[in-house]
N, C-alpha and C positions, 0 to 999 in steps of 0.2 A: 691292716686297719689304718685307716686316715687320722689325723689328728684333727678332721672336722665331723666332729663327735655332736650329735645334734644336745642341746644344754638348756636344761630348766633353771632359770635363774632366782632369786629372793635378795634382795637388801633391805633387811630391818630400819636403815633410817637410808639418808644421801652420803655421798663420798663414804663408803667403810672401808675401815682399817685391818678387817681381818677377815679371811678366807676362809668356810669349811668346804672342802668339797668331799662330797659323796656319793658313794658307787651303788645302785641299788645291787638287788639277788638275780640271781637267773629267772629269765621269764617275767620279769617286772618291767618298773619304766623309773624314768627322775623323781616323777609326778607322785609317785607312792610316798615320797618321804614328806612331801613339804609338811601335812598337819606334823610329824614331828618338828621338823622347825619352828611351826606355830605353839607350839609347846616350850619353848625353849627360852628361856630370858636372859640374854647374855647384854643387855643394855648396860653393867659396869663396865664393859672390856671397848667401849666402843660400838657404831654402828659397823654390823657382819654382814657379808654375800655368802649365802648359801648356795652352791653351783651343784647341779647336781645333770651328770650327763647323762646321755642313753647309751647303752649297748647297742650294737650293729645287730642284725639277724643272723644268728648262722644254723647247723646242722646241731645239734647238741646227739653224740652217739647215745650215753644211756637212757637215752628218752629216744630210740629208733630213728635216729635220725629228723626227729622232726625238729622242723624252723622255728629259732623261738630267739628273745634279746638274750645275749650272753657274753661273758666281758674274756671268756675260752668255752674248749670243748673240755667237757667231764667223759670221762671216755670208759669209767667204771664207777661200780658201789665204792670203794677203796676209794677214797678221797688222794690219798697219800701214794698207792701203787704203780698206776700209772699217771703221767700227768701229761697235761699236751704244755711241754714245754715253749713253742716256738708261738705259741694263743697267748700264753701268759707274759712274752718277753714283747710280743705287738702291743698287747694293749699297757705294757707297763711305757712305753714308748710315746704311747697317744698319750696318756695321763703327764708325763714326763711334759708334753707339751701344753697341758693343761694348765699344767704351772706356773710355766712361764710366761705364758697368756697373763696369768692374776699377773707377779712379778712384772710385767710389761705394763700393767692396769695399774703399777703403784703400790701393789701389796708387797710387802717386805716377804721372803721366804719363811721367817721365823715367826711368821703371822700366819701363817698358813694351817690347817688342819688336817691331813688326809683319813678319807674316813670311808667304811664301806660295811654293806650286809653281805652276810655268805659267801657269792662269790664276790661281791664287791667289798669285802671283808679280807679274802684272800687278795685279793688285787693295788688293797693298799697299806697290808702288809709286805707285800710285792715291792711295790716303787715306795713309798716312804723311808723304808731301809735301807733303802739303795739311791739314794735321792744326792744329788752331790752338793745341795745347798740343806743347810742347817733349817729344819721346820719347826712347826710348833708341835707337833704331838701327830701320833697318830693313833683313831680310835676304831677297833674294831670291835662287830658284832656278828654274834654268831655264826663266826668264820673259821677260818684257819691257816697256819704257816704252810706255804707253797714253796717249793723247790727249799727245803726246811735241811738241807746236806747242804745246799750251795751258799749258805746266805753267810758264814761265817768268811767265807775268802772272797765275797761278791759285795756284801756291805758297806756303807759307805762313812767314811770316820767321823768325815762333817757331823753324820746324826746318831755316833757311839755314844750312847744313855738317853735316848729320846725316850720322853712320857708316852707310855703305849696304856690305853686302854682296852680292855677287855673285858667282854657283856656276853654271856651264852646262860640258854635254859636247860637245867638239869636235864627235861624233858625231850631236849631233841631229839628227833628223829630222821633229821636232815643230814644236821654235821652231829653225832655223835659228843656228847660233853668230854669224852676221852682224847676227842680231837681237839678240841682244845686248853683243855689243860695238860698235851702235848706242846701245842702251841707256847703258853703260859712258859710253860718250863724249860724249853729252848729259848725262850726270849731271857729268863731270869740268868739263863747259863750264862750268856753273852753280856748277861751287867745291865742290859735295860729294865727302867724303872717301870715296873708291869701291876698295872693298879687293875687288878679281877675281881671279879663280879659273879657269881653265879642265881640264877633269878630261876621260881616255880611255875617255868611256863617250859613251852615247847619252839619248835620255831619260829620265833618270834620278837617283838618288843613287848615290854609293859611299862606302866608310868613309874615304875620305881626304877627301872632301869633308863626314863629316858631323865628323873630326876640327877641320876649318877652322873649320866651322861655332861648335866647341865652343871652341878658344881666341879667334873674336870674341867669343861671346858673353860669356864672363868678361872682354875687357876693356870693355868697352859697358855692361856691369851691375856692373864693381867700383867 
């Protein structure tokens, strides 16, 4: 994967101070998150860029191979069994330069958000933990810890106790709730401050979860 990643952009006012970027799910696009943006009031912490990139096309195995946006390949039901590790270390690679982009644009690292749904959820818990400059939080949604053996000798010390958020519905059927409050509790093992959430939906968002969303994010960016 290339680090020109095609990117749906939002700045809430001119010159912003602070970064979220977001990965949407498999088989989605950028464009799917912005009404959450629009939902969002972070005008105390500054004017915000929401960056929200696309996934490339590829084959997605347990979907028969067929082409669809995807940020790797799921390669079984077992979220955690097999994994296609060398799809999740590309695209942690591309994002990696995602950042640097904003960083290049003038946003401080520690401004920054890394944020994602499902597999875009797994993907930055991926690279935000591994990230070698100090960020502001990362928050994921109805995702999960990927390569979740490696992450203790592959992590990065710059961001040992980073604010992680975590939003998943009892009801999933996607990622299984046990998948992450697996997650949850490998994160809480390693000392990060893991502010969980559990919400009476399925896969998905609701407005109580994107309310949560909204008073982490002002305190993580104040």
């Amino acid at each position: 994967m290339s680090s020109s990643l095609e990117l749906v952009e939002v700045e809430t006012a001119a010159h912003p101070t602070a970064t979220v970027l977001l990965m949407h799910g498999l088989g989605a696009d950028g464009r799917d998150f912005l009404p959450v943006a629009q939902e969002l009031s972070l005008s105390a912490v500054g004017p915000v860029r929401f960056v929200f990139p696309n996934a490339p096309v590829m084959p997605v195995t347990i979907n028969g191979g067929y082409e669809m946006p995807a940020w790797y390949d799921i390669l079984g039901a077992d979220l955690t069994d097999r994994q296609d590790e060398a799809g999740l270390r590309r695209t942690q690679a591309a994002i990696n330069t995602l950042i640097a982009r904003e960083t290049g644009r003038g946003i401080a690292a520690n401004r920054i958000v890394i944020a994602g749904f499902s597999q875009g959820c797994a993907m930055a818990l991926m690279t935000g933990l591994r990230y070698p400059e100090r960020l502001a939080g990362i928050m994921g949604l109805s995702g999960y810890l990927p390569l979740a053996d490696k992450l203790a000798a592959e992590r990065s010390a710059a961001n040992h106790g980073l604010p992680i958020f975590l939003g998943h519905g009892r009801r999933d059927g996607v990622v299984p709730l046990r998948a992450a409050e697996a997650t949850r509790d490998a994160l809480t093992a390693l000392e990060y401050p893991v502010d969980w959430h559990a919400y009476p939906m399925e896969h998905s968002l609701c407005m109580e979860e994107i309310a949560d969303m909204n008073a982490w994010l002002l305190r993580v960016l104040a």
